[in-house]
C-alpha positions as semicolon CSV with decimal commas, in nm:
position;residue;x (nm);y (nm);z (nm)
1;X;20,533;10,183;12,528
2;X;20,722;9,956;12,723
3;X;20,731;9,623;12,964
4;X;20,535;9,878;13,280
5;X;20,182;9,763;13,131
6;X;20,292;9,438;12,962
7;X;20,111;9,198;13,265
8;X;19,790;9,363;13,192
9;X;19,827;9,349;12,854
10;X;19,937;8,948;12,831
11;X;19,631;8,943;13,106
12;X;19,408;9,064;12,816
13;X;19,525;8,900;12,528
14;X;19,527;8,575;12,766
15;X;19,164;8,628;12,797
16;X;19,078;8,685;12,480
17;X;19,240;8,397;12,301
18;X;19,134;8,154;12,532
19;X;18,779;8,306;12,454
20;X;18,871;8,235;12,110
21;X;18,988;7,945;12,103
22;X;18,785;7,749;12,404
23;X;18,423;7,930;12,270
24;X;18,140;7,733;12,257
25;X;18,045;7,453;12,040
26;X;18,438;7,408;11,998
27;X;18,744;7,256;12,220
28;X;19,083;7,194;12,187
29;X;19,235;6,847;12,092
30;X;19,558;6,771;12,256
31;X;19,818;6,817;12,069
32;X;19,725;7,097;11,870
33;X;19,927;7,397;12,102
34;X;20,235;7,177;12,074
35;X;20,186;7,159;11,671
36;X;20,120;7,503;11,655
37;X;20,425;7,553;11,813
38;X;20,621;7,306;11,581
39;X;20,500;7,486;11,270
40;X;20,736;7,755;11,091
41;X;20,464;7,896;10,892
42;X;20,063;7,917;10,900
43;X;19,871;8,091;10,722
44;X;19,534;7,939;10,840
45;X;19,643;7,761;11,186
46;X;19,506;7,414;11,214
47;X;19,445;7,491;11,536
48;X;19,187;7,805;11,462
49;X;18,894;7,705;11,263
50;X;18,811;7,947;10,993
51;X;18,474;8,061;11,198
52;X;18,708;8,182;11,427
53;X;18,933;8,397;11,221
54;X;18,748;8,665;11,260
55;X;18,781;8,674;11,663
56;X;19,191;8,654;11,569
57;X;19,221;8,945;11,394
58;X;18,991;9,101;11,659
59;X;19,264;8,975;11,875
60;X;19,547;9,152;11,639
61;X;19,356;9,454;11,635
62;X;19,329;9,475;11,999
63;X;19,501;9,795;12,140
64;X;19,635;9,522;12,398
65;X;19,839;9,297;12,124
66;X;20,134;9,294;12,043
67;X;20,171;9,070;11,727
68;X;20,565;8,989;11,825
69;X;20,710;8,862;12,147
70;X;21,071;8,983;12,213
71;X;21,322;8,856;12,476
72;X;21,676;8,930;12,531
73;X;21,866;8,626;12,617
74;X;22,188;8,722;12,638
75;X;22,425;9,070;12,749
76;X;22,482;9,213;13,052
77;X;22,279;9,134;13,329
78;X;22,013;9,444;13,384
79;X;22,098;9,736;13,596
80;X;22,427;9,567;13,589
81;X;22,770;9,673;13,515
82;X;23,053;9,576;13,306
83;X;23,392;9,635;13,292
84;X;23,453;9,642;12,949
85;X;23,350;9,840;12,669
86;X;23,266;9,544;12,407
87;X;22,932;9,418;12,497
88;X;22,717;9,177;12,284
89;X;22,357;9,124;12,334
90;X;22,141;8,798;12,183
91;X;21,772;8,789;12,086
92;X;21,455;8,596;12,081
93;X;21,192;8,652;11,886
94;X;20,848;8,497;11,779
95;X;20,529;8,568;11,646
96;X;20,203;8,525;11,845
97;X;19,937;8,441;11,592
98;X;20,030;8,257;11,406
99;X;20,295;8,116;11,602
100;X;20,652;8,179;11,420
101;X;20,996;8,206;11,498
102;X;21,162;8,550;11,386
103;X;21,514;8,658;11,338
104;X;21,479;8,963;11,254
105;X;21,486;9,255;11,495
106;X;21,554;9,672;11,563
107;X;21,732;9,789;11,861
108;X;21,819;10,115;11,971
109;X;22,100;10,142;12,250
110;X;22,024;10,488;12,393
111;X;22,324;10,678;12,498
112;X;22,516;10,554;12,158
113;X;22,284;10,509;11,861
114;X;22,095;10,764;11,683
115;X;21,801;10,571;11,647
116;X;21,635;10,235;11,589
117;X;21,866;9,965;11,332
118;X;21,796;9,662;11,202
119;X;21,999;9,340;11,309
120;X;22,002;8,950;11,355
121;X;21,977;8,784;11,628
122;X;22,284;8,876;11,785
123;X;22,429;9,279;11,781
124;X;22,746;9,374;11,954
125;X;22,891;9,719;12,068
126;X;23,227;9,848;12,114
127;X;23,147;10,192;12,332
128;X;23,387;10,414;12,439
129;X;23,575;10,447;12,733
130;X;23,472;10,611;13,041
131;X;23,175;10,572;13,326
132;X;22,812;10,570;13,145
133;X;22,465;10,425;13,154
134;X;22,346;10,273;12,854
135;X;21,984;10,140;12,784
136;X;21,894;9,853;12,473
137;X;21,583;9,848;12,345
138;X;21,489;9,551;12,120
139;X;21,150;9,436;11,905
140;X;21,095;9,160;11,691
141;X;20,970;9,243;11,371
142;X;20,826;8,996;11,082
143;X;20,844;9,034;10,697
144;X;20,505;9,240;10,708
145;X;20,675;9,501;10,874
146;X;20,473;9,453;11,211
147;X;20,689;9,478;11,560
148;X;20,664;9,406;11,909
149;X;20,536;9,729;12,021
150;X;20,611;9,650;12,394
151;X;21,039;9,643;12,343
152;X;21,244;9,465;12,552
153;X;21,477;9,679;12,798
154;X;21,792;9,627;12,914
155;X;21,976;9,885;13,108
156;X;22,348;9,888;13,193
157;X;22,667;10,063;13,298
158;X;22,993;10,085;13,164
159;X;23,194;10,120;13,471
160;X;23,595;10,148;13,305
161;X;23,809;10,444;13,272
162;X;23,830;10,688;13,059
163;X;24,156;10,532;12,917
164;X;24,065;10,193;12,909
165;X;24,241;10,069;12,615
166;X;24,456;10,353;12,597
167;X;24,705;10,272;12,859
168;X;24,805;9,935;12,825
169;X;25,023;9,639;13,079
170;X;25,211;9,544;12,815
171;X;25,400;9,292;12,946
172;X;25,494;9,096;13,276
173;X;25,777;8,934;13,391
174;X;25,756;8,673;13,620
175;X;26,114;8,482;13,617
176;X;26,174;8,562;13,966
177;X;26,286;8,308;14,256
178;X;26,267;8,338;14,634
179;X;26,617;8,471;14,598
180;X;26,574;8,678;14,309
181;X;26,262;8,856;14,348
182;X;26,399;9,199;14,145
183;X;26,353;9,010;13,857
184;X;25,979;9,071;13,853
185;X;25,890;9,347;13,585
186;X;25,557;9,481;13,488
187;X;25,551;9,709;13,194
188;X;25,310;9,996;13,091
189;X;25,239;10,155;12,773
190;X;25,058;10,452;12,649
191;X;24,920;10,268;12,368
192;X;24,643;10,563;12,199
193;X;24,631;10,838;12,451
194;X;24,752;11,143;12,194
195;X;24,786;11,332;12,570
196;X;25,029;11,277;12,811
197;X;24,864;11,032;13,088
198;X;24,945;11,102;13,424
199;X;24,978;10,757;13,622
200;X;25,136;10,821;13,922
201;X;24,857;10,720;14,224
202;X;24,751;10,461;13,984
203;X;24,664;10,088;14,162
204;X;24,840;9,740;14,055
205;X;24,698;9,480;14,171
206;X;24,782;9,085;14,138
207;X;24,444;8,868;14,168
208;X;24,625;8,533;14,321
209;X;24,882;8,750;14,607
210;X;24,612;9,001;14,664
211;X;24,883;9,238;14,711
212;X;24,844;9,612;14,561
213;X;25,055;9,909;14,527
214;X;25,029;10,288;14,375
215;X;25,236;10,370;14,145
216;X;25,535;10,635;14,304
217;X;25,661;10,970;14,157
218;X;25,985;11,010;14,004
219;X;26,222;11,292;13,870
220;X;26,208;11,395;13,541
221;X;26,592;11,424;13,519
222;X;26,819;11,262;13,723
223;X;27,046;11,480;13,899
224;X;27,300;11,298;14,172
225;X;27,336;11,656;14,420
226;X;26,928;11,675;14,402
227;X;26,761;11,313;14,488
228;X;26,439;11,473;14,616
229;X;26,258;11,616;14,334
230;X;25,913;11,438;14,327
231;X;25,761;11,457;13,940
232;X;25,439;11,281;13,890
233;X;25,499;10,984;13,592
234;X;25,325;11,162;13,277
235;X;25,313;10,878;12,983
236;X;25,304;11,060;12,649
237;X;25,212;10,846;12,320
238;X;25,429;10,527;12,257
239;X;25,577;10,561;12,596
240;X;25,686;10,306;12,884
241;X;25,711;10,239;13,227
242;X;25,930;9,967;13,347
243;X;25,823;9,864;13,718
244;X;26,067;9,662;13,867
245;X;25,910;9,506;14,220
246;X;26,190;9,354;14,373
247;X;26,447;9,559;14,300
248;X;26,568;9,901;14,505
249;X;26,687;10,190;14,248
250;X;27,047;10,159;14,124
251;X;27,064;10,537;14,126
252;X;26,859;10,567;14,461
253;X;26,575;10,733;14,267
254;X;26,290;10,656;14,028
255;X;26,353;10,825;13,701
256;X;26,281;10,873;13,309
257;X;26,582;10,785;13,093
258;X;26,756;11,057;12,851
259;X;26,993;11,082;12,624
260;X;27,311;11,137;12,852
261;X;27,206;10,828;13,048
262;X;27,484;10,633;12,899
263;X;27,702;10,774;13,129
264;X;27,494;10,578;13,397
265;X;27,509;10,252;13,213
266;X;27,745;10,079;13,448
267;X;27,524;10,083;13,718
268;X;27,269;9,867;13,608
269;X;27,230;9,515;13,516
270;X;27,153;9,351;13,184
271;X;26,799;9,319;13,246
272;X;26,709;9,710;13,359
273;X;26,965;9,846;13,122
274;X;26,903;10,136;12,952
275;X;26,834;10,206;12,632
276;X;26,954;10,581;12,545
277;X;27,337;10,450;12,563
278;X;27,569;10,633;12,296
279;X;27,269;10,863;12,203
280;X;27,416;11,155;12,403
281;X;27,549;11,482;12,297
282;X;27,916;11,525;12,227
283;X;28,084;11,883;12,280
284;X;28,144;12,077;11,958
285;X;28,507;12,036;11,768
286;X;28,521;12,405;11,798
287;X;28,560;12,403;12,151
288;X;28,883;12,165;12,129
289;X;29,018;12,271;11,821
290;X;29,348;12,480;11,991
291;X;29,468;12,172;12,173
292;X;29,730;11,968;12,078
293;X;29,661;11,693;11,759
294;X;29,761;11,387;12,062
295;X;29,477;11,540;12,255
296;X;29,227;11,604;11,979
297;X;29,318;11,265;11,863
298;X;29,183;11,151;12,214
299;X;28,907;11,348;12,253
300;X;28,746;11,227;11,874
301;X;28,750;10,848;11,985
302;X;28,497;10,911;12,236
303;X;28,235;10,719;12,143
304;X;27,913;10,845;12,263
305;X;27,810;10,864;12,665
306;X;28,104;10,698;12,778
307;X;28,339;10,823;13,082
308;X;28,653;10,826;12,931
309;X;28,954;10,646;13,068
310;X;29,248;10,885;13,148
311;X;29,582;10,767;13,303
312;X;29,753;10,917;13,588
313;X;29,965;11,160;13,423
314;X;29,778;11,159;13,072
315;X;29,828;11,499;12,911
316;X;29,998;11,589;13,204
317;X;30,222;11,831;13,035
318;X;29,843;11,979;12,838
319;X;29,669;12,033;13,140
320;X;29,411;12,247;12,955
321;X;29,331;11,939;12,761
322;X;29,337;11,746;13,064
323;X;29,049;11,983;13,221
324;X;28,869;11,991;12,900
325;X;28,794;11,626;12,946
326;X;28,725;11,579;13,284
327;X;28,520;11,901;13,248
328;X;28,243;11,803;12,921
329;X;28,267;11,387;12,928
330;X;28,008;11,323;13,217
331;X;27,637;11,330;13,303
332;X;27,591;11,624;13,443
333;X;27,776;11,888;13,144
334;X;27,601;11,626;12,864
335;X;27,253;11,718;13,045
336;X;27,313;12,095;13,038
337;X;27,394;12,064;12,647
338;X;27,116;11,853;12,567
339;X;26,863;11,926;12,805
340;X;26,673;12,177;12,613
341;X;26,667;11,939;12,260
342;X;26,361;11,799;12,137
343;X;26,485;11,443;12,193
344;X;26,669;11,461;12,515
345;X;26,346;11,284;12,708
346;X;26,337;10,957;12,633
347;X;26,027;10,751;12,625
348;X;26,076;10,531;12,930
349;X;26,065;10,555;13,268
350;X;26,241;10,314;13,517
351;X;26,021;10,261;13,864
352;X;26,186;10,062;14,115
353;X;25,968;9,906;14,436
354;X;26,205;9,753;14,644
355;X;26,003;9,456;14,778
356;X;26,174;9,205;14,954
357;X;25,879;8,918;14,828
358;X;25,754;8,830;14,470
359;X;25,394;8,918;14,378
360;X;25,289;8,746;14,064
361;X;25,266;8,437;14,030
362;X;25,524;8,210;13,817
363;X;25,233;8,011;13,631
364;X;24,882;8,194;13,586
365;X;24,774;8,524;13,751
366;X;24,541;8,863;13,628
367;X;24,717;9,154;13,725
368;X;24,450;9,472;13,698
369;X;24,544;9,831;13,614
370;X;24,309;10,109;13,802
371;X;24,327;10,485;13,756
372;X;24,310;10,749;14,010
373;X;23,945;10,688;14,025
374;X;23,909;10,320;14,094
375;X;23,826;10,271;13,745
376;X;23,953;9,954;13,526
377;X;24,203;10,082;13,319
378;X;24,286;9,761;13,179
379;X;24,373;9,396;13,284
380;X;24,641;9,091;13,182
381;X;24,610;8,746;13,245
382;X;24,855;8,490;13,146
């Protein structure tokens, strides 16, 4: 039974204590609710003469008492939402007659728990992720084992995403200037998500500029002949995405970094470097081994992705040598050796905006993460 009959109920009790307790040939001193009140314990109240403790447990027998009180005092607000999944409620509690304070209380959220639990006068939650109506039920209960058989209710929504605290803003960069504003850098991480996450046509959104933007596609692996390819931004476990704002692509395309991207490295700037430099995949020595020992010599102090530096007439007179190098010692041959290797992808992908104007702000700011849906995915205030 819950709070839909509880004004007819107090009505009753109401009516029936004051009956008590106001009955003939008896009246109230004044005082004597106030030191009912201020007593922790009674086991005969001063306040009810013993001819009259008959009528009280007529009272507590009453199909219309509830021997405990219960309020919640604290939580989410009801038929509210929240945009969180950690939620604490507090209680209040008390004991009619004889008036006494309780701390001691069952609750039952529906939609989580199995059943009713016992708990102090404060319980907290950590639900999972996602969009779903929860209700608490609470009653007092005293060391007798009786309980407020009218609970308290408290419904509520948990209005997030389903990978709230799965996908992460990890960090922000706000060290921009009004002539620097490419030095703005928001990064996101997949930090739990076991499956790949799929965040392109996700929202950004800085509280103090108001300003908003989806996140963009990019390619999966950059090819210079093909700038066009559109793949949507899939975060798989442990990975980044580094969203510069100000800044315009260096390689005229948003992209995930590999391991031939050291080739690249001298188009970008200390601060959006990449990180798979001198991870890339060298040609076999079997494939050089007929040249000459001056051109294998060369060819084995290439160190890593790195274009190497050949003079005008270098191996001039080996011009099979010559081709050999030119041929296997740049992006696109390293890709089509490596491409197909369990640890070609790398796990970071570099976005690039373009905008001419900063966004956050240099000293305090929330920036707010929302998926596809609308949904909080997370937020990060500094």
């Amino acid at each position: 039974m819950y709070r839909t009959d509880r004004a007819y109920k107090k009505f009753a009790i109401l009516f029936l204590v004051c009956f008590l307790l106001l009955g003939a040939g008896e009246s109230a001193e004044a005082g004597k609710i106030g030191d009912i009140i201020k007593r922790s314990k009674l086991k005969n109240s001063v306040f009810i003469s013993p001819s009259r403790q008959s009528g009280v447990r007529m009272v507590r027998n009453s199909v219309f008492f509830s021997p405990l009180e219960t309020a919640i005092t604290g939580g989410p607000e009801h038929n509210g939402s929240i945009q969180s999944t950690k939620v604490e409620f507090t209680l209040d509690g008390w004991q009619i007659l004889p008036f006494e304070k309780v701390r001691r209380f069952d609750v039952w959220l529906i939609g989580y728990d199995g059943g009713w639990k016992e708990t102090g006068g404060k319980v907290a939650y950590n639900l999972p992720a996602g969009r779903k109506t929860y209700t608490l039920l609470a009653r007092a209960k005293n060391s007798a084992g009786e309980f407020d058989n009218t609970a308290a209710v408290r419904t509520f929504m948990v209005n997030t995403s389903e990978y709230f605290g799965k996908i992460k803003i990890a960090s922000v960069v706000r060290r921009a200037s009004v002539a620097k504003p490419h030095y703005e850098k928001l990064t996101l991480r997949n930090q739990s998500s076991d499956l790949g996450v799929n965040v392109t046509g996700w929202t950004i959104k800085a509280e103090r500029s108001n300003f908003s933007f989806n996140i963009p596609t990019a390619t999966r692996v950059y090819n210079p002949r093909e700038l066009s390819v559109a793949d949507p931004i899939v975060l798989t476990k442990g990975a980044v995405a580094d969203i510069y704002v100000g800044k315009k692509s260096p390689l005229g395309v948003n992209f995930q970094e590999n391991s031939c991207d050291g080739y690249l490295e001298n188009s970008f700037e200390g601060y959006d470097g990449l990180s798979a430099s001198g991870r890339c995949v060298l040609p076999d020595t079997s494939s050089y081994n007929s040249f000459s020992v001056a051109c294998r010599t060369f060819i084995r102090s290439i160190n890593g992705c790195r274009t190497p530096s050949l003079t005008a007439f270098q191996f001039g007179g080996e011009p099979a040598c010559r081709d050999f190098i030119v041929r296997n010692y740049n992006y696109q041959s390293c890709v089509e050796r490596a491409r197909n290797r369990a640890d070609f992808y790398q796990g970071k992908w570099k976005v690039y905006l373009g905008r001419a104007e900063e966004i956050f702000d240099d000293l305090n700011d929330k920036i707010y993460l929302y998926d596809n849906k609308g949904l909080l995915v997370d937020r990060y205030s500094y």
